[in-house]
N, CA, C and O atoms as a GROMACS GRO file, in nm:
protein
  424
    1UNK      N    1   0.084  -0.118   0.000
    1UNK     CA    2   0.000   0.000   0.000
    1UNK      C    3   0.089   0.124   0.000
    1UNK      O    4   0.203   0.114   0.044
    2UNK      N    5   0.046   0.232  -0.044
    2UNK     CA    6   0.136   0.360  -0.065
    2UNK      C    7   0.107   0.445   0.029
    2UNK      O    8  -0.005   0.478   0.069
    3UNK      N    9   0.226   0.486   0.068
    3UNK     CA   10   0.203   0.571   0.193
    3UNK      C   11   0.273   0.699   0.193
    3UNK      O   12   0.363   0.700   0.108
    4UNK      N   13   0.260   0.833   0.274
    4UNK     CA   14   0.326   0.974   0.199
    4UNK      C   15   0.226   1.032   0.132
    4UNK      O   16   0.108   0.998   0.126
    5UNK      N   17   0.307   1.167   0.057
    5UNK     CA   18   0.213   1.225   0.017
    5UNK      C   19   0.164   1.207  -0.123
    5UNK      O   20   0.257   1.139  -0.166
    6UNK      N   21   0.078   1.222  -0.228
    6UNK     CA   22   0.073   1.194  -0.341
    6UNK      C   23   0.020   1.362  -0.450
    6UNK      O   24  -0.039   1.464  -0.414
    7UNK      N   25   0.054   1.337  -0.532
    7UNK     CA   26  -0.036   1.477  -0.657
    7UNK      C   27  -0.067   1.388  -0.744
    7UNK      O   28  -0.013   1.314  -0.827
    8UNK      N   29  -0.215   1.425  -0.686
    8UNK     CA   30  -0.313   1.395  -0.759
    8UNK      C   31  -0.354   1.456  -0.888
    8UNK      O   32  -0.350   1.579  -0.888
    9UNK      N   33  -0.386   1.409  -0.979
    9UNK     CA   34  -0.402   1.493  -1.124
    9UNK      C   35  -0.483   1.618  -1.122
    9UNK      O   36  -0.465   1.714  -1.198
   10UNK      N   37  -0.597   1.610  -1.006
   10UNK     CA   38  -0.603   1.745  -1.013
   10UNK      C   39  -0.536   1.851  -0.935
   10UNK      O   40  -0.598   1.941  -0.878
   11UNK      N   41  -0.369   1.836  -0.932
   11UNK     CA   42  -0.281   1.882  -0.875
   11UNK      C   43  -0.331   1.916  -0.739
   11UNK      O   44  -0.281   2.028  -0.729
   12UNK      N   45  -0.381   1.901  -0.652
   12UNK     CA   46  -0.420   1.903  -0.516
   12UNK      C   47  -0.318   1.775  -0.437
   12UNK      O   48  -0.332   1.660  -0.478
   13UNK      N   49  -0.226   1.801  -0.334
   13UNK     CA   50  -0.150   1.690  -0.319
   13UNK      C   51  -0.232   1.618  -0.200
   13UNK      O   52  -0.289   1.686  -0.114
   14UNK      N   53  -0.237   1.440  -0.199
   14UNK     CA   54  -0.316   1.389  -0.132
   14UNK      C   55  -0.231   1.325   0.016
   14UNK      O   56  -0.114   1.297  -0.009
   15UNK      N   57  -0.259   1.307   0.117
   15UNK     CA   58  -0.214   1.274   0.185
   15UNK      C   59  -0.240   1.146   0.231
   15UNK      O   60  -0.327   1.140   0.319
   16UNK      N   61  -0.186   1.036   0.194
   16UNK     CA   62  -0.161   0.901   0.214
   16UNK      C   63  -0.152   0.832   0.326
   16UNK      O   64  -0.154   0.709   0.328
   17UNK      N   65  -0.142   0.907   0.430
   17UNK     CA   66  -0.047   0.850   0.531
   17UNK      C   67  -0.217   0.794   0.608
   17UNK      O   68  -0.252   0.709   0.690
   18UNK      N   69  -0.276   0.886   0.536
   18UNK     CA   70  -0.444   0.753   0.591
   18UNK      C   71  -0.477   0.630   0.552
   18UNK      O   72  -0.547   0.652   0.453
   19UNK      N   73  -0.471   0.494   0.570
   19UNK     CA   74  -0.508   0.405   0.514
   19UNK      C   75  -0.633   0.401   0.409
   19UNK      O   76  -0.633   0.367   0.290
   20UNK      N   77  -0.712   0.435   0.470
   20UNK     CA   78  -0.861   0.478   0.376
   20UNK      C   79  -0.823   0.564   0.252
   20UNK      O   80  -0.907   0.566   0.162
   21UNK      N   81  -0.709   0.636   0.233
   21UNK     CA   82  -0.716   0.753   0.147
   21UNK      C   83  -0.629   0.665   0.037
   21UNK      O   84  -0.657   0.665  -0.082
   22UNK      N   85  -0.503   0.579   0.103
   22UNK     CA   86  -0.418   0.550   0.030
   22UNK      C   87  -0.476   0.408  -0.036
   22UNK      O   88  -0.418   0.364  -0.135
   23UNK      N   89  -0.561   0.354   0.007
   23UNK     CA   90  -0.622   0.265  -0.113
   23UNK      C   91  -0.698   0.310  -0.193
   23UNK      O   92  -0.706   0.242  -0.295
   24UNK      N   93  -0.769   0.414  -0.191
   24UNK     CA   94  -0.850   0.473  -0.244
   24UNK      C   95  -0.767   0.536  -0.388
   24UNK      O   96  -0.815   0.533  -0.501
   25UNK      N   97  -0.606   0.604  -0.347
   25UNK     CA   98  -0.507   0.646  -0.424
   25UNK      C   99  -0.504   0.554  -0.486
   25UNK      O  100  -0.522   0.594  -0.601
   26UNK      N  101  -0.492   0.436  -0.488
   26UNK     CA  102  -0.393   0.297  -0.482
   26UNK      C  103  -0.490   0.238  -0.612
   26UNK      O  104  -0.439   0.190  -0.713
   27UNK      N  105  -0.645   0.252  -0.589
   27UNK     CA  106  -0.707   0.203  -0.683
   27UNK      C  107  -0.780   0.265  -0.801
   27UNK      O  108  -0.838   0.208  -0.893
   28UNK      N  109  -0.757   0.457  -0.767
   28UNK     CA  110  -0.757   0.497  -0.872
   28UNK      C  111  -0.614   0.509  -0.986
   28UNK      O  112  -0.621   0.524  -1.108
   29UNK      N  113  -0.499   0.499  -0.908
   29UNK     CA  114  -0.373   0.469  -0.974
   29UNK      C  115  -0.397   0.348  -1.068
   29UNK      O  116  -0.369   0.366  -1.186
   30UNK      N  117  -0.437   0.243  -1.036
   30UNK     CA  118  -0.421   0.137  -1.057
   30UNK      C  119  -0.524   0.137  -1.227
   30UNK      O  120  -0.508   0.065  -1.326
   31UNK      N  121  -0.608   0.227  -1.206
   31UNK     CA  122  -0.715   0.234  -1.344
   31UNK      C  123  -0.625   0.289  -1.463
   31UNK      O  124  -0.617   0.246  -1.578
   32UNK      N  125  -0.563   0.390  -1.405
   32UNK     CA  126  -0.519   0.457  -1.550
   32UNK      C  127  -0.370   0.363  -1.617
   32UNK      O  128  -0.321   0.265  -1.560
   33UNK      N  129  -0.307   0.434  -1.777
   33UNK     CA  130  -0.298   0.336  -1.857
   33UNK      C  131  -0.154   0.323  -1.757
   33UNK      O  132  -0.116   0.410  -1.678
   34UNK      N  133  -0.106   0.233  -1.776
   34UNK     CA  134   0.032   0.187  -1.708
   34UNK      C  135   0.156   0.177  -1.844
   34UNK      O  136   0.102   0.118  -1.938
   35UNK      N  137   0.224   0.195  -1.861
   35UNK     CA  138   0.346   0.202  -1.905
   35UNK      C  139   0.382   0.065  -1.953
   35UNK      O  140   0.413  -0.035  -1.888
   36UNK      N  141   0.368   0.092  -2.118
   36UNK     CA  142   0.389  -0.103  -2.170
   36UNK      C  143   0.209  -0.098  -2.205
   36UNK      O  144   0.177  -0.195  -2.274
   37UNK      N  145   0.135  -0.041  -2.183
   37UNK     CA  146  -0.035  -0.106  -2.220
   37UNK      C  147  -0.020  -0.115  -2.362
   37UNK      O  148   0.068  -0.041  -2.406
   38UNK      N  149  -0.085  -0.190  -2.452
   38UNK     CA  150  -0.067  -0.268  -2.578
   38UNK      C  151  -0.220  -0.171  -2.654
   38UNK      O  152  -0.327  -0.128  -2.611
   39UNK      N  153  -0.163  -0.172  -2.762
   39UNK     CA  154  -0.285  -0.127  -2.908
   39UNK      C  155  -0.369  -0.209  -2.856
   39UNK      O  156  -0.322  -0.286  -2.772
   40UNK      N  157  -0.466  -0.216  -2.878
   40UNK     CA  158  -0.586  -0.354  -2.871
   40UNK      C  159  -0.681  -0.366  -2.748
   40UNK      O  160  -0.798  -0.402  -2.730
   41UNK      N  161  -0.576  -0.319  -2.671
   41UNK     CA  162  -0.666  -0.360  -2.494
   41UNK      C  163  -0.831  -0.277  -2.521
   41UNK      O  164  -0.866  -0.180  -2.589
   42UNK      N  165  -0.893  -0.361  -2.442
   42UNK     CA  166  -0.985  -0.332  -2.418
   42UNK      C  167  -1.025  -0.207  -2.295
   42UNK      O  168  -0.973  -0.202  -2.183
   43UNK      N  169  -1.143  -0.100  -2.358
   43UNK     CA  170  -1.140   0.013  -2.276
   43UNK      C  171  -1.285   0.030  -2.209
   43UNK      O  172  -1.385   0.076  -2.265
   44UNK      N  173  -1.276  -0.013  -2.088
   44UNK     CA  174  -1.446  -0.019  -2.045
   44UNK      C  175  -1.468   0.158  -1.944
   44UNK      O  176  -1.412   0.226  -1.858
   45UNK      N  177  -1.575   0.159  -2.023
   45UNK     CA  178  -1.642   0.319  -1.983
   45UNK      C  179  -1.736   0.270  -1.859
   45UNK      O  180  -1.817   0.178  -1.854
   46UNK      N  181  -1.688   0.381  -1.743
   46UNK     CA  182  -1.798   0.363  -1.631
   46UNK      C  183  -1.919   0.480  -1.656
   46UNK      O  184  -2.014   0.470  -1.579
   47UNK      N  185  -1.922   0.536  -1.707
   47UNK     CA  186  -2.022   0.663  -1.749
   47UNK      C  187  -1.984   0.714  -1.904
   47UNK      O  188  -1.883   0.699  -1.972
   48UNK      N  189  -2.135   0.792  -1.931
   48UNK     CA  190  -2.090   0.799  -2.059
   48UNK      C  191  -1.987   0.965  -2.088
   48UNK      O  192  -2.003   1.077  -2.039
   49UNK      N  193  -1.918   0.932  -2.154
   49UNK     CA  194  -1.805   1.051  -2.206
   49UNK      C  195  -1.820   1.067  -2.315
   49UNK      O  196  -1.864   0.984  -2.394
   50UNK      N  197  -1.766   1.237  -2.352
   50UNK     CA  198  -1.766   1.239  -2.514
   50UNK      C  199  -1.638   1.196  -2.568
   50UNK      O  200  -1.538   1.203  -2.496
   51UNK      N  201  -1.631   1.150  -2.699
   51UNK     CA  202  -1.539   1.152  -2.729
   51UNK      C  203  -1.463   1.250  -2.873
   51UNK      O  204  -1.467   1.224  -2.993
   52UNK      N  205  -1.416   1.332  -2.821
   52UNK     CA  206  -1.329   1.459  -2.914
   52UNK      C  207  -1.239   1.412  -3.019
   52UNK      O  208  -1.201   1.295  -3.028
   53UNK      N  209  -1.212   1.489  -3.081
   53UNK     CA  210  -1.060   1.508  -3.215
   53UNK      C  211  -0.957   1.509  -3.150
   53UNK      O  212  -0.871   1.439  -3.203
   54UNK      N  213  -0.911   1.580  -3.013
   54UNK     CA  214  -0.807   1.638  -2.988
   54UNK      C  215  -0.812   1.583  -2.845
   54UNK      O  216  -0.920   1.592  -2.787
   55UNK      N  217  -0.694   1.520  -2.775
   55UNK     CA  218  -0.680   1.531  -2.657
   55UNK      C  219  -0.662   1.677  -2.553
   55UNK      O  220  -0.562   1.738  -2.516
   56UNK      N  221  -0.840   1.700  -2.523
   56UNK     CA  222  -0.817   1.835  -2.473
   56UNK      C  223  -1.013   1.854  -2.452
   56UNK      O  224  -1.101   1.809  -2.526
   57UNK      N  225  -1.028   1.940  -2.316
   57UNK     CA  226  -1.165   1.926  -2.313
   57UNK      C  227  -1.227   2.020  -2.383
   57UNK      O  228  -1.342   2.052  -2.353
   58UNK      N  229  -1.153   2.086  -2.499
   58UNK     CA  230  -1.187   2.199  -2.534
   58UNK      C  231  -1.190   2.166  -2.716
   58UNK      O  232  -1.219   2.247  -2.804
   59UNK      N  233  -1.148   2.018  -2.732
   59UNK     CA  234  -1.160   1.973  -2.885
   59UNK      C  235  -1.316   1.940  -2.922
   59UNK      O  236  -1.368   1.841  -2.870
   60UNK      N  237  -1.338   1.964  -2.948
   60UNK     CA  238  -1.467   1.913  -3.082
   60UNK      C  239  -1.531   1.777  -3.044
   60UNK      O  240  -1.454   1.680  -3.047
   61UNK      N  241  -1.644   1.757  -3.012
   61UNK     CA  242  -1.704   1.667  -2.971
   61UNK      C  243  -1.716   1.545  -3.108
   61UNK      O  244  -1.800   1.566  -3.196
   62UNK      N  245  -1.665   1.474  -3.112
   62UNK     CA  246  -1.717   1.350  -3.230
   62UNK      C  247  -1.867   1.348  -3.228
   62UNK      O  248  -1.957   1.401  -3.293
   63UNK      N  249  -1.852   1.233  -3.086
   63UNK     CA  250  -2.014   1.131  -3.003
   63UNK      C  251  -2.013   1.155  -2.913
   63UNK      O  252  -1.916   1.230  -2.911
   64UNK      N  253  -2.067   1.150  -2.770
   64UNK     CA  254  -2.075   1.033  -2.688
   64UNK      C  255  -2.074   0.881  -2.607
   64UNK      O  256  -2.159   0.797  -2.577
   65UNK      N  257  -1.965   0.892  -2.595
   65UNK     CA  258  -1.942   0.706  -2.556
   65UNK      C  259  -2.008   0.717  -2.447
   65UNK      O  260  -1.985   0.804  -2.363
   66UNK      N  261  -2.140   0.585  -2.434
   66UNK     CA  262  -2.209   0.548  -2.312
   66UNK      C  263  -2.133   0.444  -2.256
   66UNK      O  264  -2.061   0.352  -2.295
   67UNK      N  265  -2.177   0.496  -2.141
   67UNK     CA  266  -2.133   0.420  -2.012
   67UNK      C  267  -2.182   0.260  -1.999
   67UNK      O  268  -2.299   0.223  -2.005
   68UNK      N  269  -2.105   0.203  -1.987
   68UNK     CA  270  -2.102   0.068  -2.022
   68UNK      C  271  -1.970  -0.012  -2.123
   68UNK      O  272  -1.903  -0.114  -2.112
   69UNK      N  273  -1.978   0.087  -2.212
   69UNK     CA  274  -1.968   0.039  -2.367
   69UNK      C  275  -1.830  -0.001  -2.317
   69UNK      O  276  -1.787   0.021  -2.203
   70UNK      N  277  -1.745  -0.078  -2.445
   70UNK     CA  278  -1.588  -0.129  -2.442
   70UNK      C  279  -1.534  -0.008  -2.573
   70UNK      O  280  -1.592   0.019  -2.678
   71UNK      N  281  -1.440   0.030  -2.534
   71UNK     CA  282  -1.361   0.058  -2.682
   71UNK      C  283  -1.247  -0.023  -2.712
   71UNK      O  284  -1.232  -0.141  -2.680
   72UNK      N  285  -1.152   0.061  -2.789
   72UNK     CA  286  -1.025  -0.030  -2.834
   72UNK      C  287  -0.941   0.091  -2.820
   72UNK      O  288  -0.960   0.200  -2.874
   73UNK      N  289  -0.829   0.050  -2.728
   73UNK     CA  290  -0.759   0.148  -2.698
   73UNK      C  291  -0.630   0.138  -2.823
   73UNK      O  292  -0.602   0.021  -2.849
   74UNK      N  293  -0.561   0.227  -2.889
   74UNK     CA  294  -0.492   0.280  -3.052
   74UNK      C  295  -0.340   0.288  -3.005
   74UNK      O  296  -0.248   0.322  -3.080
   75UNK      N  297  -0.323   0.252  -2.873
   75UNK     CA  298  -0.162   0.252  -2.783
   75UNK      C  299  -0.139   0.428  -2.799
   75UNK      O  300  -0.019   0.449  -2.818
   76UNK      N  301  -0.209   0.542  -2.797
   76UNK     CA  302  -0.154   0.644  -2.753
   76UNK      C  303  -0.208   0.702  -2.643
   76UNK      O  304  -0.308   0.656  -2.588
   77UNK      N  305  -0.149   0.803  -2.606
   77UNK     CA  306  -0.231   0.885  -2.454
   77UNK      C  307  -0.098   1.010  -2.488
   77UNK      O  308   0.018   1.004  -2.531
   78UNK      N  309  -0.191   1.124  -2.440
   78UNK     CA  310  -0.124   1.184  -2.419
   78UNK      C  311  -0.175   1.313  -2.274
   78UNK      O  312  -0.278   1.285  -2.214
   79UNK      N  313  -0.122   1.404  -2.244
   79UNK     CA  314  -0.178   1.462  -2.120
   79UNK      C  315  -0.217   1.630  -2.158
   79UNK      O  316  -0.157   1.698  -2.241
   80UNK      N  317  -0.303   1.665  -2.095
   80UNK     CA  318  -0.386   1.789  -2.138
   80UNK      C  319  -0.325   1.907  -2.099
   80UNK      O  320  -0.224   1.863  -2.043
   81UNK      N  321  -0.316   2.076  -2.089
   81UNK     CA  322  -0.313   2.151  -1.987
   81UNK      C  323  -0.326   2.150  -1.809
   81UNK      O  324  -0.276   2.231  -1.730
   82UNK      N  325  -0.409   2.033  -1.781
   82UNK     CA  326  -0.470   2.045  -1.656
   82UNK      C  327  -0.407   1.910  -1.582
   82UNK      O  328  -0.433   1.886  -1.464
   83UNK      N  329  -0.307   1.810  -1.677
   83UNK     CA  330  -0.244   1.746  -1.666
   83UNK      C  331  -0.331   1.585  -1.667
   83UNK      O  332  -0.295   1.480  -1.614
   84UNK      N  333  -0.442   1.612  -1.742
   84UNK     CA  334  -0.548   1.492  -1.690
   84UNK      C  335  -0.481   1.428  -1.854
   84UNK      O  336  -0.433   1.483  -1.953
   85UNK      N  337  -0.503   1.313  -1.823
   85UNK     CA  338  -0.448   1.186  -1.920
   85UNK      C  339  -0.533   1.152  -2.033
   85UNK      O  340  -0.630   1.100  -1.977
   86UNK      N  341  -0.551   1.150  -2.137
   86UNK     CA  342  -0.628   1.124  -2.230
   86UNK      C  343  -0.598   0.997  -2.312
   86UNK      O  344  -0.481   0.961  -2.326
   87UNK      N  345  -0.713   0.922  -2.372
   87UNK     CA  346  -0.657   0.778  -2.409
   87UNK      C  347  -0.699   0.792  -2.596
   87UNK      O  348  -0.816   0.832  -2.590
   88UNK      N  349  -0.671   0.783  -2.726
   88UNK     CA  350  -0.676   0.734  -2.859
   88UNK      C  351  -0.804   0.609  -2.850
   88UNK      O  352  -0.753   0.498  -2.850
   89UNK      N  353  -0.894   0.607  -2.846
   89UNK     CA  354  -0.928   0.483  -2.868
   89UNK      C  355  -1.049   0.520  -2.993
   89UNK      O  356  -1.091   0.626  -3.040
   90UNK      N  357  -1.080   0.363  -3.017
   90UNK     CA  358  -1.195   0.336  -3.157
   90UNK      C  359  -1.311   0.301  -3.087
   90UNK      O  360  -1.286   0.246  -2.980
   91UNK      N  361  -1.442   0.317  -3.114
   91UNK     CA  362  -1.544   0.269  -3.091
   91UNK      C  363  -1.660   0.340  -3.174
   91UNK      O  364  -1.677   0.462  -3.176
   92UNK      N  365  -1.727   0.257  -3.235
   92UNK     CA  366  -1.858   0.283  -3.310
   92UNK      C  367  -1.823   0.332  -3.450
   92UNK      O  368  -1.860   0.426  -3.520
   93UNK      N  369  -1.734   0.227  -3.464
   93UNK     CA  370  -1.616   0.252  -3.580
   93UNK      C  371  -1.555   0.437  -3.609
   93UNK      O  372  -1.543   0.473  -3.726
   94UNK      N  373  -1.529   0.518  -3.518
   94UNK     CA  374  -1.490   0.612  -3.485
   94UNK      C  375  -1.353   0.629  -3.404
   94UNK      O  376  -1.350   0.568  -3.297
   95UNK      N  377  -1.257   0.690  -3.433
   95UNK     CA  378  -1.132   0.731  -3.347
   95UNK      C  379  -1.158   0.875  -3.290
   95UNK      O  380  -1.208   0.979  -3.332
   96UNK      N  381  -1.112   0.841  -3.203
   96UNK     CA  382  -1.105   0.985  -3.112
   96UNK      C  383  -1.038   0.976  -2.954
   96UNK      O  384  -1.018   0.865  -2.904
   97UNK      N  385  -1.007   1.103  -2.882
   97UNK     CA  386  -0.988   1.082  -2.762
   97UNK      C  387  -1.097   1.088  -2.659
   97UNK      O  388  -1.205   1.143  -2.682
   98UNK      N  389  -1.061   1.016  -2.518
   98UNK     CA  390  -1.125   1.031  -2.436
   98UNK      C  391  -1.071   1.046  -2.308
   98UNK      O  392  -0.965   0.986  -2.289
   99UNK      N  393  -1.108   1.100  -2.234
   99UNK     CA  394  -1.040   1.174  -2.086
   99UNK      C  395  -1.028   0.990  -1.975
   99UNK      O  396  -1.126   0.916  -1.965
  100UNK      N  397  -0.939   0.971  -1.932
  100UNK     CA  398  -0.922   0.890  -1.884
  100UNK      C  399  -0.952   0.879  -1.707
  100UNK      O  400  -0.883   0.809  -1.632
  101UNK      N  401  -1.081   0.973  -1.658
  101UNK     CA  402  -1.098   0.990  -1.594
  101UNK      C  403  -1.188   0.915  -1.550
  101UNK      O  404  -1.189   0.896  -1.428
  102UNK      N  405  -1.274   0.862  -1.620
  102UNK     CA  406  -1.396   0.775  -1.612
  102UNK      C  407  -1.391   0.614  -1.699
  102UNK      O  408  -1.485   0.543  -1.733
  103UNK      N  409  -1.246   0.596  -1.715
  103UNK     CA  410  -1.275   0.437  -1.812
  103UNK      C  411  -1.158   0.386  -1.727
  103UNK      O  412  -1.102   0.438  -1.630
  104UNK      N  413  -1.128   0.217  -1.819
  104UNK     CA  414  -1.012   0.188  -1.692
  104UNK      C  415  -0.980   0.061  -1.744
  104UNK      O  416  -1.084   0.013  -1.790
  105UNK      N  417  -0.890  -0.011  -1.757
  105UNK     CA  418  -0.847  -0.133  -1.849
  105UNK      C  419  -0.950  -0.252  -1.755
  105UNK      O  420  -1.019  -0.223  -1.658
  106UNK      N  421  -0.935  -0.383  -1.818
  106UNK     CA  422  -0.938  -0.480  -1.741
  106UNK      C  423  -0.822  -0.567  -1.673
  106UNK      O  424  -0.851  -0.661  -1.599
   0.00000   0.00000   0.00000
């Protein structure tokens, strides 16, 4: 378990040294993409998100990906102004990004 302090993406630094807080860290860490994640993986949405042109909350709406759905993650990500993580993926035969705030590998 991780213990200390942490910065959190929405740059607010979290303080770990609570058990309750640091699993809580521990298992939203654990969602986003990890280093080595492969083209192909599968991308399950917990709510629905739009999905944009541009990694950025300020790009151009494609769709809406509902909550539920799987995509196919395209092996890129890249990170926004606000430092939040954005993922490349395909779904509904569409490419676009999506904020990696609300999806999460298996």
């Amino acid at each position: 378990m991780m213990t200390g302090m942490f910065a959190a993406a929405n740059a607010e630094t979290v303080n770990t040294a609570d058990p309750q807080t640091a699993a809580a860290v521990e298992m939203t860490e654990a969602k986003r993409v990890k280093p080595g994640a492969r083209a192909g993986a599968d991308v399950y949405f917990e709510c629905s998100v739009p999905l944009r042109v541009a990694p950025s909350r300020s790009a151009e709406k494609i769709t809406t990906v509902r909550g539920g759905d799987i995509a196919t993650y395209k092996g890129q990500s890249a990170y926004d102004e606000r430092g939040v993580e954005w993922l490349k993926v395909k779904i509904y035969g569409m490419t676009g990004w999506v904020s990696s705030k609300n999806v999460h590998f298996d």
